[in-house]
Wavefront OBJ file of the C-alpha trace (Angstrom):
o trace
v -69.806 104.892 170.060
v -67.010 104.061 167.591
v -63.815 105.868 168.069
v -61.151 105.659 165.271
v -57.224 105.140 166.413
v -55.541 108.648 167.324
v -53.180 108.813 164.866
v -50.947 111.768 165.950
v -53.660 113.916 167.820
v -56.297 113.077 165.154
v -59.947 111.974 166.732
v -62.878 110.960 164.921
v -66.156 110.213 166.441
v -68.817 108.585 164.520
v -71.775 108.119 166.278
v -73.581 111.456 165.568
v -73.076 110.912 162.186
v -74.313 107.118 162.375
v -77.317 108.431 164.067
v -78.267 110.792 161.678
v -77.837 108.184 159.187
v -80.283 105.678 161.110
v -82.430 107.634 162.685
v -85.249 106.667 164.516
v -88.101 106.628 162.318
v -87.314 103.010 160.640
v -89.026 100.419 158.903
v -88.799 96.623 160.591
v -86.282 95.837 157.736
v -84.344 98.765 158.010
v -83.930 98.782 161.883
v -82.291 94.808 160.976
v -79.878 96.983 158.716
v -79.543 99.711 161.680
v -76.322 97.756 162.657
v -75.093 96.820 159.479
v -74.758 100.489 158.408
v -73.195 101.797 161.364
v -70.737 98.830 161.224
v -70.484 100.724 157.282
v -70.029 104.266 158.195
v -67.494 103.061 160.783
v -65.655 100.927 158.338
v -65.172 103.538 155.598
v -63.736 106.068 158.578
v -61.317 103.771 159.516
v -60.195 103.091 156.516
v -60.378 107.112 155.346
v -58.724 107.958 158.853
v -55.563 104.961 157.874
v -55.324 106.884 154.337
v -55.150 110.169 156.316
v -52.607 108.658 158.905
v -50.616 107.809 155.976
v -50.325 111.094 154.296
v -49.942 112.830 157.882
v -46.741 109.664 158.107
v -45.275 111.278 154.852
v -45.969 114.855 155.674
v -44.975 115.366 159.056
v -43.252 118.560 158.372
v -46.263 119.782 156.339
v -47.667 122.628 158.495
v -50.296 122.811 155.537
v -51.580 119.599 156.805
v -54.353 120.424 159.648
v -55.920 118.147 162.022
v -59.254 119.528 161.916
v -59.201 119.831 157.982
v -58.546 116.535 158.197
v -61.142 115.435 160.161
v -63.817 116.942 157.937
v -62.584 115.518 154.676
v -62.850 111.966 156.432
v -66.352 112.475 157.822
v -67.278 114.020 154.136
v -66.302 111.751 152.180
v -67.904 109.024 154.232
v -71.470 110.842 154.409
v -70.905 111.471 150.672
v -70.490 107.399 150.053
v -73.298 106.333 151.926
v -75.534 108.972 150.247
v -74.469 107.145 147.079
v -76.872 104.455 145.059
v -74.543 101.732 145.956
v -75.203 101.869 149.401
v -79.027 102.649 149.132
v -79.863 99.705 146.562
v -78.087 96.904 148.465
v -80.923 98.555 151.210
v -83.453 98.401 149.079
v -82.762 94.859 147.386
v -82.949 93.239 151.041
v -86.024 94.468 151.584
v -87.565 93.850 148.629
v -85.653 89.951 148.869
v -87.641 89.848 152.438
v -90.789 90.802 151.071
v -90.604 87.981 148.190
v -89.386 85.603 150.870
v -92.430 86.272 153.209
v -95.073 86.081 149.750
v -93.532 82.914 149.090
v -93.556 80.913 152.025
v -97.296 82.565 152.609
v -98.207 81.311 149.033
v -96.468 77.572 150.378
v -98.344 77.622 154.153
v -101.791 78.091 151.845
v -101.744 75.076 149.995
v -103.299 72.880 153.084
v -106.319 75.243 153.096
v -106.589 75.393 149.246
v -106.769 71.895 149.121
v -109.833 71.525 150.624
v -111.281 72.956 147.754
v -109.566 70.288 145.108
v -110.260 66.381 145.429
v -107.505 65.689 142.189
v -104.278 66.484 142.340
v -103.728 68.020 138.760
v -106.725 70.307 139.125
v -104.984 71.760 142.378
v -101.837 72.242 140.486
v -103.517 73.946 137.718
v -104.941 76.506 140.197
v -101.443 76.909 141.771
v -100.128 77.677 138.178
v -102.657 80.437 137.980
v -101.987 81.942 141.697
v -98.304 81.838 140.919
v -98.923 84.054 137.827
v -101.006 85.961 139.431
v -98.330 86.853 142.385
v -95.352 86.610 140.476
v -94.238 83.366 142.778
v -91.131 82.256 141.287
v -90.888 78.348 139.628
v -88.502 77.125 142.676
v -91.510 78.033 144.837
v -93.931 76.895 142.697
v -91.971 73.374 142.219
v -91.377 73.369 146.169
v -95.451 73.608 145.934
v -95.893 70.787 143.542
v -93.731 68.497 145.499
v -95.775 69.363 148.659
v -99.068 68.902 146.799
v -97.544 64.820 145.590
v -96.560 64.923 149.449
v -99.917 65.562 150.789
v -101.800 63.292 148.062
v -99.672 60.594 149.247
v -100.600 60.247 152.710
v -103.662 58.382 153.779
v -106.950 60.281 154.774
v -109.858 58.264 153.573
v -111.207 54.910 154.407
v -110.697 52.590 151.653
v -114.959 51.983 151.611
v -117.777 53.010 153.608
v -119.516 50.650 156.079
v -119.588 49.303 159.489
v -116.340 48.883 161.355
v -116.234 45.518 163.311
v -113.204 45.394 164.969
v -110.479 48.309 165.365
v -106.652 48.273 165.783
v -105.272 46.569 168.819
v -106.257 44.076 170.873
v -109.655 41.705 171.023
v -110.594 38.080 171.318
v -109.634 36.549 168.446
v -112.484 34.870 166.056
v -110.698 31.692 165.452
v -108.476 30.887 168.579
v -111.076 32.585 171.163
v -107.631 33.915 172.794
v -106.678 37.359 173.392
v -104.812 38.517 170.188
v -103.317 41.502 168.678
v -105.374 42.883 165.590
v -103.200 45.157 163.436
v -105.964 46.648 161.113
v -109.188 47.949 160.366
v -112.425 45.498 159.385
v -114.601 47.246 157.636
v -117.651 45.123 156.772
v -119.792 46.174 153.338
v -121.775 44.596 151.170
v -120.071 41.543 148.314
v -118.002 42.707 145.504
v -118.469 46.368 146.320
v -115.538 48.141 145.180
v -112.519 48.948 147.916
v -110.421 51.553 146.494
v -106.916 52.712 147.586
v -106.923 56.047 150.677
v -103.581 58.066 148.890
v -101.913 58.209 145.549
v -99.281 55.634 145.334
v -98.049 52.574 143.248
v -99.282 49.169 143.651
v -96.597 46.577 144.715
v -98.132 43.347 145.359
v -101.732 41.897 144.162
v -102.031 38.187 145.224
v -103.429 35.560 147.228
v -101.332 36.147 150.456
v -102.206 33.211 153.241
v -104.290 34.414 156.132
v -104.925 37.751 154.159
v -106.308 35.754 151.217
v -106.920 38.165 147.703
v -104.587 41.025 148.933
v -103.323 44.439 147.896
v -100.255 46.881 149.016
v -99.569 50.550 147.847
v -96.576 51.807 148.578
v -97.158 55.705 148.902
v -93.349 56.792 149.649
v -91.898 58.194 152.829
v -92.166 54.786 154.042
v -96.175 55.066 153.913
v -97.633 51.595 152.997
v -101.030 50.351 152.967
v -102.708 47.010 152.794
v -106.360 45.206 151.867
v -107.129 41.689 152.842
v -109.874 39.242 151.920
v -110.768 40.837 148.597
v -113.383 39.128 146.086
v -111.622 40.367 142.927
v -108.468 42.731 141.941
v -108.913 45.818 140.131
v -105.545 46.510 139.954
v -101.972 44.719 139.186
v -98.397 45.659 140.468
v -97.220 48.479 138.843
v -100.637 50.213 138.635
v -100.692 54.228 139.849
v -103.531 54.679 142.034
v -104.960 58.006 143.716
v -107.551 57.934 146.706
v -110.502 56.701 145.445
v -109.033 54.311 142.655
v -111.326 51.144 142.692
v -108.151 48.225 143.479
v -110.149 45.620 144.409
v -113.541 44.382 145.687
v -115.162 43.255 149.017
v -114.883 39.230 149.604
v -113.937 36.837 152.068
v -111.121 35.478 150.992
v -108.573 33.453 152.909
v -108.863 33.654 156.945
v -111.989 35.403 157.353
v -115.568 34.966 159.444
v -117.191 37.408 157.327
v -117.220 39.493 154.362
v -115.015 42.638 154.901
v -112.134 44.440 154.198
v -109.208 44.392 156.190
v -107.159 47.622 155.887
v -103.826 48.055 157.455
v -101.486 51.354 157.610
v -97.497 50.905 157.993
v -95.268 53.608 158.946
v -91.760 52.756 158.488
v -92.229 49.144 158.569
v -94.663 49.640 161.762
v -98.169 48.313 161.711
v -100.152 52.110 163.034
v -103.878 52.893 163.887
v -105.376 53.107 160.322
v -107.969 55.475 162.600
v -105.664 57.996 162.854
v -105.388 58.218 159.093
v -109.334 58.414 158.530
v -110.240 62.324 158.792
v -114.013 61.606 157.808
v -115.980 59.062 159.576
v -119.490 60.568 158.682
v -119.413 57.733 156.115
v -118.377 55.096 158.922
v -120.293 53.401 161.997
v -118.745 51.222 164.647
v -120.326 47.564 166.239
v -120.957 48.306 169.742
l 1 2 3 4 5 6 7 8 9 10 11 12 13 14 15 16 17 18 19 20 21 22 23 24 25 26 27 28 29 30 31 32 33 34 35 36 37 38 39 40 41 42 43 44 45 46 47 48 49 50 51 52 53 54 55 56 57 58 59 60 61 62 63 64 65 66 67 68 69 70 71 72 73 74 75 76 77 78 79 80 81 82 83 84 85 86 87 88 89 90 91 92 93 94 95 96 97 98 99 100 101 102 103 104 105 106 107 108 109 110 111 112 113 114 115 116 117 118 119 120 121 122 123 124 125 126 127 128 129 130 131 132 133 134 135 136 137 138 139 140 141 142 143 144 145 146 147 148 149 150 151 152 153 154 155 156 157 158 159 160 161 162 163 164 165 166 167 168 169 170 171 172 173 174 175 176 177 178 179 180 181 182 183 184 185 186 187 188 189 190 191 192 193 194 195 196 197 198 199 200 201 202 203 204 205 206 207 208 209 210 211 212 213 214 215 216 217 218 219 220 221 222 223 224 225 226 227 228 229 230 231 232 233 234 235 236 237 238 239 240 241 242 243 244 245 246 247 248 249 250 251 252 253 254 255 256 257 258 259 260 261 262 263 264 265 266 267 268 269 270 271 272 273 274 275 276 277 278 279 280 281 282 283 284 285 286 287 288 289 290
């Protein structure tokens, strides 16, 4: 219950009228305003019942001036204010701002599943275009959508060729030194000079003979995603080069420190060699040595 100050004998309750004004037959939205409005209707009678202590101050030997008469005009004019438009539309703008919000982050949480539907990136945005018209999404949303499509395209998901997976991440016996060594990739043996093409969209940022690694390839595919292919035949590709998953950057070889032909494909995180496993979500395409 709010209870104005008594300023010389005058009371004012407001919580009838509050109720009235919220009762209890309220959207989701409107029950979140519930508070805000009676926090209104109490504001306004404060400030109505000050202006009325004020003229009671100055006309304290005014018998024309009666408590009660007083009292009404206060809780009238209040109840007249918040009938007005100014105090409905600010209503109804919040609720219609809450709807948008929820269609737009809806339209946002939907682009994993449309996806699925899309393998290039451009053709997915075009369809995004469309949907946005379509549900009036705004073009901070729709940028916000872009951005997470470029995200998505530039994390690895693929395996850079189908074929038979010799050795996985971590460690084994290694070929050369017949000691037990850590292997930070993925062999993935295939037959000569077939093509090995890059898992994410990205830019290439070395293509060179590298030691050990021999004809060898890295993609940088931002947020500190890189990944690598070793023992290549050929390039297909030169620093600088935009690739997408399923851009042919190189072929299959056995270049540099290798017992077979293969490719050897490595995923960094942050500077960390990870399980390129974990960034293969089809392996229908792939079978492992036993």
């Amino acid at each position: 219950m709010f209870r104005s100050k008594k300023p010389y004998g005058i009371s004012v309750e407001t919580s009838k009228t509050a109720s009235e004004y919220c009762n209890t037959n309220l959207t989701t939205t409107e029950k979140i305003l519930k508070h805000i409005t009676i926090a209104a209707i109490a504001g306004i009678i404060s400030f109505s019942t000050l202006s009325a202590s004020t003229a009671l101050a100055d006309n304290r030997n005014t018998k024309d001036l009666h408590s009660s008469k007083v009292t009404n005009e206060v809780v009238n004019e209040s109840i007249q204010i918040l009938s007005t438009d100014s105090f409905k539309d600010p209503i109804s703008e919040m609720m219609e701002e809450e709807k948008r919000a929820a269609e737009e982050k809806a339209f946002l949480d939907s682009i994993e599943i449309i996806a699925k539907d899309y393998s290039d990136t451009e053709e997915l945005k075009e369809a995004l275009i469309k949907m946005s018209k379509e549900f009036d999404i705004s073009n901070i949303t729709l940028t916000a959508a872009f951005e997470k499509v470029d995200e998505m395209a530039s994390i690895p998901d693929s395996a850079p060729v189908a074929g038979l997976i010799t050795s996985k991440f971590g460690y084994r016996t290694d070929p050369f030194s017949g000691r037990q060594a850590f292997h930070c990739g993925l062999d993935i043996q295939n037959e000569f000079d077939s093509d090995v093409c890059a898992t994410a969209y990205g830019t290439v940022i070395f293509a060179d003979y590298y030691g050990g690694y021999g004809n060898y390839v890295q993609v940088d595919h931002g947020n500190g995603i890189v990944t690598c292919y070793g023992h290549l035949n050929t390039f297909k590709c030169k620093v600088g080069d935009i690739v997408s998953v399923g851009t042919p950057i190189g072929t299959m070889g056995q270049t540099g420190q290798a017992t077979g032909v293969h490719v050897h494909y490595e995923v960094c995180v942050d500077g960390e060699k990870v399980d390129p496993l974990e960034y293969i979500s089809d392996l229908s395409e792939m079978t492992f040595l036993e």
